[in-house]
C-alpha atoms as a printed R data frame, in Angstrom:
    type eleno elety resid chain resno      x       y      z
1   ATOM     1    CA   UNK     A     1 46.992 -19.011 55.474
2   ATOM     2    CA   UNK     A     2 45.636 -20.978 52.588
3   ATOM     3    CA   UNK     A     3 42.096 -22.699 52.296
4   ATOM     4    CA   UNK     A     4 42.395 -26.298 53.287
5   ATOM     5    CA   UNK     A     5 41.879 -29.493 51.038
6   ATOM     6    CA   UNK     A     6 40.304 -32.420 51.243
7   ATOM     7    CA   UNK     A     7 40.916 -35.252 49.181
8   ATOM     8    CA   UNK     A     8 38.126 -38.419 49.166
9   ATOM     9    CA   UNK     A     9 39.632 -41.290 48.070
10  ATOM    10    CA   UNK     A    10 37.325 -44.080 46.959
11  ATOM    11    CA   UNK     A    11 36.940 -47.405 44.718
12  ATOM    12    CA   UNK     A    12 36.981 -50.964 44.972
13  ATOM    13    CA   UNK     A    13 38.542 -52.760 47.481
14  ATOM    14    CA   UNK     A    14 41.372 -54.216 45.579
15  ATOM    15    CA   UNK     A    15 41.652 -50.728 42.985
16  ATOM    16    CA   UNK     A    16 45.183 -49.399 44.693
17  ATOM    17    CA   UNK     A    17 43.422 -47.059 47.445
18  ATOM    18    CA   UNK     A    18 45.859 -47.934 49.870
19  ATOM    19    CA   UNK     A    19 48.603 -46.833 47.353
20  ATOM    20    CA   UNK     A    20 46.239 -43.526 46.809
21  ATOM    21    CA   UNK     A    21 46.323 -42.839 50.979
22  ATOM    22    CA   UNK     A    22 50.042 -43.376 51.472
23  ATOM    23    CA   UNK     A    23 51.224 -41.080 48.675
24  ATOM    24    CA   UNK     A    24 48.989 -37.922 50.153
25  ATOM    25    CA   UNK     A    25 50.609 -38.918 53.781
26  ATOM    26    CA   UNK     A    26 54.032 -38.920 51.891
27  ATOM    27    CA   UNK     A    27 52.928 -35.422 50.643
28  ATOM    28    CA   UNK     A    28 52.113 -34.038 53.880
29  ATOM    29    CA   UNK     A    29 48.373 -34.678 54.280
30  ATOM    30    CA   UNK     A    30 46.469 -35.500 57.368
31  ATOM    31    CA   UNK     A    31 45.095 -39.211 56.331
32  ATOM    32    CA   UNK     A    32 42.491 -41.200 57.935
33  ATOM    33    CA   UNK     A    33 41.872 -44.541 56.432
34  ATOM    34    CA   UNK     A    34 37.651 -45.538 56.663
35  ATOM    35    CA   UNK     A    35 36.474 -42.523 57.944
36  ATOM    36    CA   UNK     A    36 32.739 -42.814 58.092
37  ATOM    37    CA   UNK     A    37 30.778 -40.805 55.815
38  ATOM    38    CA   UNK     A    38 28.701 -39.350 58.616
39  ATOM    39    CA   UNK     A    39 32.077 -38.059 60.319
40  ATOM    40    CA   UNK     A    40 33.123 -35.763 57.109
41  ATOM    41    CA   UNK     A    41 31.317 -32.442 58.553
42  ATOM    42    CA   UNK     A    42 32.726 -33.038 62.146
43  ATOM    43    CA   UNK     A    43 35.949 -33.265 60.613
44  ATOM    44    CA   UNK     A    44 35.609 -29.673 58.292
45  ATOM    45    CA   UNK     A    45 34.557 -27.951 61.548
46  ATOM    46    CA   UNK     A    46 37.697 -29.846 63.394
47  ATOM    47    CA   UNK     A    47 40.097 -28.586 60.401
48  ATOM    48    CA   UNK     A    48 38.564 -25.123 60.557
49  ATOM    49    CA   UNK     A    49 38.539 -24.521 63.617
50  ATOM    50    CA   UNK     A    50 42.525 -25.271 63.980
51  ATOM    51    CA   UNK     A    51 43.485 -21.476 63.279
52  ATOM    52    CA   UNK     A    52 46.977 -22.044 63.867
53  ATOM    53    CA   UNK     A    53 47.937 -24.240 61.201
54  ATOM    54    CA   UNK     A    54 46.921 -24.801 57.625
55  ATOM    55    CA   UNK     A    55 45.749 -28.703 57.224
56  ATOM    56    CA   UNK     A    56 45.241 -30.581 54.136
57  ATOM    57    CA   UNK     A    57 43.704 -33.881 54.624
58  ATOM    58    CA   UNK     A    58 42.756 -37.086 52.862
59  ATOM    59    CA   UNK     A    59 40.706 -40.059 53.903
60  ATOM    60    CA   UNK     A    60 39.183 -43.290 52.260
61  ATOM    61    CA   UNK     A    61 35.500 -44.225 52.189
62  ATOM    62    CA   UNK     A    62 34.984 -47.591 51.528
63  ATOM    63    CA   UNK     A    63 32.943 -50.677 51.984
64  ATOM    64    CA   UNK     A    64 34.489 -52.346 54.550
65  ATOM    65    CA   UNK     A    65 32.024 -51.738 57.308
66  ATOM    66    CA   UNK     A    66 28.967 -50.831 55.267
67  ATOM    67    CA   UNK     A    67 26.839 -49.483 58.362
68  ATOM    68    CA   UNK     A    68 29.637 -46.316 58.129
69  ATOM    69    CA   UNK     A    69 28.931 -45.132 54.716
70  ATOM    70    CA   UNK     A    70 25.755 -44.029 55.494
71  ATOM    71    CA   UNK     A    71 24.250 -40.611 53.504
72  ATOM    72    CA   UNK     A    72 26.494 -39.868 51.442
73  ATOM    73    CA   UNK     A    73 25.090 -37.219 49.565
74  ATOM    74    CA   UNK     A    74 23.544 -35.510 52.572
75  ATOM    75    CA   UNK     A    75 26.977 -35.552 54.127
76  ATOM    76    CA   UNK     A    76 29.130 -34.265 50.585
77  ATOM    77    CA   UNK     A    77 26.036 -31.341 50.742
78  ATOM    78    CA   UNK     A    78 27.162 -29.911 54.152
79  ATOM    79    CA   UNK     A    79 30.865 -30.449 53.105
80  ATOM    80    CA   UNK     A    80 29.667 -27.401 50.820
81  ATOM    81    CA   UNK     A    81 29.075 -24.705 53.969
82  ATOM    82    CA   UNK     A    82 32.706 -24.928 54.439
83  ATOM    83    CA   UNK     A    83 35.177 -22.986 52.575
84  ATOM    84    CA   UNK     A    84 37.303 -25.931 51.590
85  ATOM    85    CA   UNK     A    85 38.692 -27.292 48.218
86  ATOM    86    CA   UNK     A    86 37.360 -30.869 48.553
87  ATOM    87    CA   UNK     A    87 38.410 -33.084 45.496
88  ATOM    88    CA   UNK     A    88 36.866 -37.105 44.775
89  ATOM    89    CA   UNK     A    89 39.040 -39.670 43.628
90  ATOM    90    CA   UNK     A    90 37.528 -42.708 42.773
91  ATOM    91    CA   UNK     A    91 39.653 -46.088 41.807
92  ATOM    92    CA   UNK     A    92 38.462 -49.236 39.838
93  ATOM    93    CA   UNK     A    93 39.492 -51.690 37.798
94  ATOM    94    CA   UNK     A    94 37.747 -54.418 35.904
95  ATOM    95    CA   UNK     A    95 36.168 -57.475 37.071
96  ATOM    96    CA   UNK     A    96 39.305 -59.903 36.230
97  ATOM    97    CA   UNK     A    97 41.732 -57.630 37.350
98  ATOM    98    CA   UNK     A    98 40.338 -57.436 40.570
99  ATOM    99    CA   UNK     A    99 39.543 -61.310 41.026
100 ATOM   100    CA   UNK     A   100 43.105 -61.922 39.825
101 ATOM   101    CA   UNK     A   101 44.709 -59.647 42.917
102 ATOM   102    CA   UNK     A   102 42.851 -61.115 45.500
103 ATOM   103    CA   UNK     A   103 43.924 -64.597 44.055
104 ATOM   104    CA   UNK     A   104 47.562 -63.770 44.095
105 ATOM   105    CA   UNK     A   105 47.312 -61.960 47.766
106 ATOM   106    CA   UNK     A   106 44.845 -64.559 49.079
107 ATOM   107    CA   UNK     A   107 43.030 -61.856 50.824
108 ATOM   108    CA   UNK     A   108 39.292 -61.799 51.725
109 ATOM   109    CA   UNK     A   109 37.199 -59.459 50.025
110 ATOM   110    CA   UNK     A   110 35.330 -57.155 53.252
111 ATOM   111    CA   UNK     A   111 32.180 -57.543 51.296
112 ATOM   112    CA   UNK     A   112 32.652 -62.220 50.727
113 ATOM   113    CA   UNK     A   113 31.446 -64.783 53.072
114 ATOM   114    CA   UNK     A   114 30.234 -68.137 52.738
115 ATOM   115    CA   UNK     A   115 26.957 -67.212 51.363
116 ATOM   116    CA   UNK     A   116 28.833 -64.632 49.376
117 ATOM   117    CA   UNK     A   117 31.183 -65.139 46.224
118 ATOM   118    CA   UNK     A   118 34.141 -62.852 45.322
119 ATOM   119    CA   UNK     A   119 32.143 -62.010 42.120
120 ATOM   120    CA   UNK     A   120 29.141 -61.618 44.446
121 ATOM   121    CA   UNK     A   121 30.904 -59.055 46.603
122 ATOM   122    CA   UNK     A   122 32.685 -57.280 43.566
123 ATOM   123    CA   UNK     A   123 29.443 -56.224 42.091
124 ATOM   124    CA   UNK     A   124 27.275 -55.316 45.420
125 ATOM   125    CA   UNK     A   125 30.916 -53.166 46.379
126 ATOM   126    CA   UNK     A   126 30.344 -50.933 43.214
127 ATOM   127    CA   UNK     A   127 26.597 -51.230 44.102
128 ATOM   128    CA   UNK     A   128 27.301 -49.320 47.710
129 ATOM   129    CA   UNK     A   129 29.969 -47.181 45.778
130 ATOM   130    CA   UNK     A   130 27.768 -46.097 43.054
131 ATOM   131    CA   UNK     A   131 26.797 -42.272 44.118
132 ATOM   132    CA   UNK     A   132 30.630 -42.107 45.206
133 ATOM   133    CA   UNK     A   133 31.476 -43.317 41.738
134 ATOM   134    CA   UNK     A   134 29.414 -40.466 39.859
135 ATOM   135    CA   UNK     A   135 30.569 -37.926 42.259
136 ATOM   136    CA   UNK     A   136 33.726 -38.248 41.722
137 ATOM   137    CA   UNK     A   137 36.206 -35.526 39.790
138 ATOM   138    CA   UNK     A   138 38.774 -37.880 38.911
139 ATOM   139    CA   UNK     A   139 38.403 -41.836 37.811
140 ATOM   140    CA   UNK     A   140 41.405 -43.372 37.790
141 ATOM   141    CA   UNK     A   141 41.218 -47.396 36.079
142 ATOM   142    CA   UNK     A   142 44.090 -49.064 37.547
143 ATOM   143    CA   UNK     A   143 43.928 -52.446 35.952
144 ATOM   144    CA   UNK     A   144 46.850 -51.767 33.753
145 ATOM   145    CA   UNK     A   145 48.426 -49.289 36.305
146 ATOM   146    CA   UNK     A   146 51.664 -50.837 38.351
147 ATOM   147    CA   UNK     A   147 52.152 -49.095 41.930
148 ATOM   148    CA   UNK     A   148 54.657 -46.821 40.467
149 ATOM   149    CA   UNK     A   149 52.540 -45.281 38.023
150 ATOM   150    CA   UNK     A   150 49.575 -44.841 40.263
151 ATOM   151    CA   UNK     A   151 51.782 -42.719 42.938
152 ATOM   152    CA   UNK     A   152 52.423 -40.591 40.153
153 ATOM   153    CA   UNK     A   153 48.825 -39.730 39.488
154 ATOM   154    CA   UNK     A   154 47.896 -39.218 42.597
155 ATOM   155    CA   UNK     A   155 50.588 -36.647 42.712
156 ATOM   156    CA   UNK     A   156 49.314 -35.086 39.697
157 ATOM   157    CA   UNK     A   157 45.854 -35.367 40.820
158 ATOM   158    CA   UNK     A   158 47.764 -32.952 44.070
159 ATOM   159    CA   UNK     A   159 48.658 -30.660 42.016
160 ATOM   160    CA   UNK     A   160 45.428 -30.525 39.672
161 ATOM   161    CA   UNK     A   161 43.307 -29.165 43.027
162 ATOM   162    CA   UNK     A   162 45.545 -26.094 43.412
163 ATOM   163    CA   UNK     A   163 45.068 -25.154 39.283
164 ATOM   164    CA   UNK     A   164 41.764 -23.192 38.699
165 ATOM   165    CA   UNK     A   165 39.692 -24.267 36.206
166 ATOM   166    CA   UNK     A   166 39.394 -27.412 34.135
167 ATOM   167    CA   UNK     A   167 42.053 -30.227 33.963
168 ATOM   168    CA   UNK     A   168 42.139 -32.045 30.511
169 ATOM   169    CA   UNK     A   169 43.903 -35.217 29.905
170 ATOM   170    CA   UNK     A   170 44.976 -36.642 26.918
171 ATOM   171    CA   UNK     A   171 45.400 -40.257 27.200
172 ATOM   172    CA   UNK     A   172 47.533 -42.757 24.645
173 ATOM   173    CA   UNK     A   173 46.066 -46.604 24.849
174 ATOM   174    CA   UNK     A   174 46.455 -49.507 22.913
175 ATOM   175    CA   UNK     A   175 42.865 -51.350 21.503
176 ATOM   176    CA   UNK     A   176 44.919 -54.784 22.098
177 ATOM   177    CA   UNK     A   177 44.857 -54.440 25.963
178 ATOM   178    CA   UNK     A   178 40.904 -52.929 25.670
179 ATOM   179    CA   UNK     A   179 39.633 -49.602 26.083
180 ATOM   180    CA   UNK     A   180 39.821 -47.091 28.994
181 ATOM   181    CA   UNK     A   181 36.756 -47.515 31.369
182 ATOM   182    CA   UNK     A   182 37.708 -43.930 32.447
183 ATOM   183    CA   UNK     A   183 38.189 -41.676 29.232
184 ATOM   184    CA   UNK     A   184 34.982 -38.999 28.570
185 ATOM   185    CA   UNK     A   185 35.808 -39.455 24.672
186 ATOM   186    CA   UNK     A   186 37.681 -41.768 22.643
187 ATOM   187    CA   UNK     A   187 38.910 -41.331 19.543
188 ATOM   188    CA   UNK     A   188 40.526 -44.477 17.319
189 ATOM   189    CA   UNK     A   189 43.459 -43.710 14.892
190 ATOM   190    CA   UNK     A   190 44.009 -47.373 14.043
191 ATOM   191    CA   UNK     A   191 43.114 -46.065 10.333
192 ATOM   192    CA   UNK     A   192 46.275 -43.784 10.443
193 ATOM   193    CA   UNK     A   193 49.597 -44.978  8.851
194 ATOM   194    CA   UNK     A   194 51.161 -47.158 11.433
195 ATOM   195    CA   UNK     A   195 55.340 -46.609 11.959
196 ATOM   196    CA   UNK     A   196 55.175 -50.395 13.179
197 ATOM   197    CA   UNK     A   197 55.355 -51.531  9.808
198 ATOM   198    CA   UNK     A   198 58.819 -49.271  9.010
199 ATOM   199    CA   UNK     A   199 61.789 -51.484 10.219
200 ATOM   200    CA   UNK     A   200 63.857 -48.791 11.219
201 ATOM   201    CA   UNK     A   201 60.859 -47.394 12.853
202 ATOM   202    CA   UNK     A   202 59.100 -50.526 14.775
203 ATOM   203    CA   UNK     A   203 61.376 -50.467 17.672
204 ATOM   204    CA   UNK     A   204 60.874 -46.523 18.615
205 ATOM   205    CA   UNK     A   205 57.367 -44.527 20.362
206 ATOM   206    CA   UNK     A   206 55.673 -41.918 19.347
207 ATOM   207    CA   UNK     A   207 58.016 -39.689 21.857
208 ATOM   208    CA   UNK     A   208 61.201 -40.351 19.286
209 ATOM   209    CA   UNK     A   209 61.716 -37.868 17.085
210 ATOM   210    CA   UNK     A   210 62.017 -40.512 13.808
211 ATOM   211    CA   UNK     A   211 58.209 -41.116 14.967
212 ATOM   212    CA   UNK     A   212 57.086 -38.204 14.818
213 ATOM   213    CA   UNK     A   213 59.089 -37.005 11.753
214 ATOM   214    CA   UNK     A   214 57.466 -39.784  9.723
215 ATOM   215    CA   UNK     A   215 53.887 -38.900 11.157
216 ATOM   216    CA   UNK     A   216 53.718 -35.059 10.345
217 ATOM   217    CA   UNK     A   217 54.515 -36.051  6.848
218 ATOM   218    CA   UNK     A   218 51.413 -38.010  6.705
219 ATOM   219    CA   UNK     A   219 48.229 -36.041  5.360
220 ATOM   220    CA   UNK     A   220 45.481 -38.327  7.081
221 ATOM   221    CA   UNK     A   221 47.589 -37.786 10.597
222 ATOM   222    CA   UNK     A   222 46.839 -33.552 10.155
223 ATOM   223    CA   UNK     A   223 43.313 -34.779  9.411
224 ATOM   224    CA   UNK     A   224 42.921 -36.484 12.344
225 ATOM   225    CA   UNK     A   225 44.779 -33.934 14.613
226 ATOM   226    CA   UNK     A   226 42.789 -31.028 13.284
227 ATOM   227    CA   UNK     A   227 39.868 -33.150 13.632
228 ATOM   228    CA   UNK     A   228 40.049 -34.056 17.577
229 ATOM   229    CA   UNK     A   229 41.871 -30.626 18.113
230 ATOM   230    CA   UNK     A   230 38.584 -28.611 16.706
231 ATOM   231    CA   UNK     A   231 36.475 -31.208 18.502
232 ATOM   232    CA   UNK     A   232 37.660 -30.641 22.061
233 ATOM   233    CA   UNK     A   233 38.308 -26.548 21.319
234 ATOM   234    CA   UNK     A   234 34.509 -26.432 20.102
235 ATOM   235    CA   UNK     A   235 32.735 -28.345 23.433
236 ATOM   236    CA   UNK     A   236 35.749 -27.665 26.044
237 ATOM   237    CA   UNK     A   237 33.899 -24.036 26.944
238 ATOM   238    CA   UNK     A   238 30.670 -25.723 27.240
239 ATOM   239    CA   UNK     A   239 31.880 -28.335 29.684
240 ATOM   240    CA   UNK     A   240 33.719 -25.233 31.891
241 ATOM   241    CA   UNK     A   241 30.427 -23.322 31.979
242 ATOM   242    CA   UNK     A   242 28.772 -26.962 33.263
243 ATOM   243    CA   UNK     A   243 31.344 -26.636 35.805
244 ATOM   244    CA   UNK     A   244 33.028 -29.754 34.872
245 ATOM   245    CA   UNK     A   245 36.630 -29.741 36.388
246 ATOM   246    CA   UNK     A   246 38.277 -33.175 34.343
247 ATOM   247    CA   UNK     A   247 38.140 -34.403 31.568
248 ATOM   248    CA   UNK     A   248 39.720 -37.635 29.603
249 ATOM   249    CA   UNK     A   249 40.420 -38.182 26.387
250 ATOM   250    CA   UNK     A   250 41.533 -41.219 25.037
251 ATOM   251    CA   UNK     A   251 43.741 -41.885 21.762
252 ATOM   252    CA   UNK     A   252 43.726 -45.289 20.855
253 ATOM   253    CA   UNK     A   253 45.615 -47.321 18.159
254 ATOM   254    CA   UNK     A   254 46.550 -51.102 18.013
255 ATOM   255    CA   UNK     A   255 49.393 -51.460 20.595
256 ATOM   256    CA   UNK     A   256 49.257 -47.716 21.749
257 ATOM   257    CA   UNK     A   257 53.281 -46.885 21.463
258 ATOM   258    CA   UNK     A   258 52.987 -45.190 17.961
259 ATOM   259    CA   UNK     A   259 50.381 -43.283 16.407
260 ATOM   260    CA   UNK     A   260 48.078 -42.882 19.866
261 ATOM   261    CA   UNK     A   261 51.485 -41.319 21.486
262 ATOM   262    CA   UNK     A   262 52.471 -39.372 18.816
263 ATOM   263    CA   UNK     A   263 48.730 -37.561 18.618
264 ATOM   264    CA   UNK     A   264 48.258 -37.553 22.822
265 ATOM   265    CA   UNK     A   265 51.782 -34.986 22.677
266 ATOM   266    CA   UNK     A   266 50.572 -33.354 20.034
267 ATOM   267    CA   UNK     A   267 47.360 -32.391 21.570
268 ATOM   268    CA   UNK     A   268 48.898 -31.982 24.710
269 ATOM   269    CA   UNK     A   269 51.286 -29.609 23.964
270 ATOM   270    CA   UNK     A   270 48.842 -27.468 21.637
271 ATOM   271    CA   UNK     A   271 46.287 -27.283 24.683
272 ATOM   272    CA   UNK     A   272 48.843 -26.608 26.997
273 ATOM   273    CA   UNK     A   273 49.386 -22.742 25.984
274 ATOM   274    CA   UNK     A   274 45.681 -22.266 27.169
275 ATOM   275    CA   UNK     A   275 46.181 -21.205 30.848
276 ATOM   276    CA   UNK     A   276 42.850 -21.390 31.599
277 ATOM   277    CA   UNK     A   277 43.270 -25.261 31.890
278 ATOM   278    CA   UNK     A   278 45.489 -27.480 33.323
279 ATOM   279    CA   UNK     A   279 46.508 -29.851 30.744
280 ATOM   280    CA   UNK     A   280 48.193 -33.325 31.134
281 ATOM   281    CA   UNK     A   281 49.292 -36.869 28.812
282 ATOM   282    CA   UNK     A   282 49.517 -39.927 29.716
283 ATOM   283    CA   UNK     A   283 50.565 -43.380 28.246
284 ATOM   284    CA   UNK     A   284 48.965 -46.366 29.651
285 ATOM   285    CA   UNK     A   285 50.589 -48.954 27.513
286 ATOM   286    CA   UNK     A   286 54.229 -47.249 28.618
287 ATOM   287    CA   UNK     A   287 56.558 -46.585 31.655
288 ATOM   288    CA   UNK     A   288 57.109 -43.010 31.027
């Protein structure tokens, strides 16, 4: 029988962790939504004790009745006696993105009353969330996520907690629609030639071969590649030895469907033949 996982998923109400709960249920987890913090022991022992069936489980802790989040970090520290793969998701997105949400669904924040502005309850939310917001292995920023693309991280992430060892993600962005509140590093390659300004080129990605074709040929693009490439093979050790298990690093170029692509596959794919890693791309500013 294999060891049991938990997932934690957390974030701001408004962030997608509904979406987050209902794709582990999907997968076959046991889900409880606003399980208290003070509850997560009880329910290792409860798991562990079942010796006739392997359970994987995921539940949210969130702010919605604050009295039941409680010690979190004196709960997460007993979570540790028990042999079980436990893995924090955390979800967020910015300020406007949030207000804008509960605007179109006309829903009331848990946190708002009449003494107490959306704004008001935004920032006292993250406030609460903090120590689950630094604990957490994977940060996921979904204001420029749809609901399709965040199921399919959250499968990812399922996968990720079964890999041994570090997960590194290479993410493509585009500075237009603002930076990634969620990368570790980020590099900018708006100074790289830019396959926007070649008509027969404008219309394609950086996943088309034409793309990519016209990028190899382009000295500064090695630079850049070698340079990012050395810089992650230099500190990734150090970060596996500091038992860090994710990693994101952002690639960033004006609109994020040229240059950033082309360099997030390229570093993708030359990371990828290290098995001691799990190692994944994503484009934010793209469907794919």
């Amino acid at each position: 029988m294999s060891t049991p996982k938990f997932f934690i998923i957390s974030g701001t109400s408004g962030s997608g962790k509904t979406i987050a709960l209902q794709v582990l249920e999907d997968l076959g987890f046991y889900c409880i939504d606003n399980l208290p913090a003070s509850l997560v022991p009880e329910m290792a022992a409860r798991v562990l004790g079942n010796n006739t069936k392997d359970h994987n489980c995921a539940f949210s802790i969130d702010s919605r009745n604050q009295d039941i989040i409680g010690d979190l970090e004196d709960s997460f520290n007993s979570l540790k006696a028990f042999n079980i793969e436990t893995r924090i998701i955390f979800l967020d997105a910015d300020d406007d993105t949030l207000l804008k949400r509960y605007s179109e669904t006309r829903r009331k924040h848990p946190l708002s009353d009449e003494n107490t502005s959306l704004s008001e309850a935004i920032h006292k939310e993250r406030d609460l969330l903090k120590y689950l917001q630094r604990s957490a292995d994977c940060r996921i920023d979904t204001a420029s996520t749809t609901p399709h693309e965040l199921r399919k991280l959250i499968k990812d992430e399922t996968a990720v907690i079964s890999e041994r060892g570090l997960t590194l993600l290479f993410q493509s962005f585009g500075f237009k629609y603002g930076g990634p509140t969620d990368a570790d590093f980020i590099f900018d390659v708006r100074c790289l030639p830019n396959p926007h300004w070649q008509p027969e080129l404008k219309a394609l990605t950086g996943l088309d071969r034409p793309v990519a074709d016209f990028l190899d040929t382009q000295p500064l693009c090695t630079d850049m590649y070698l340079d990012i490439k050395n810089f992650v093979e230099t500190w990734l050790p150090h970060f596996i030895q500091d038992n860090r298990n994710y990693i994101t690093v952002g690639i960033g170029c004006t609109g994020g469907q040229h240059r950033s692509v082309y360099l997030t596959q390229k570093l993708k794919q030359h990371f990828a033949n290290n098995e001691a890693i799990h190692t994944l791309a994503r484009h934010r500013e793209m469907s794919v």
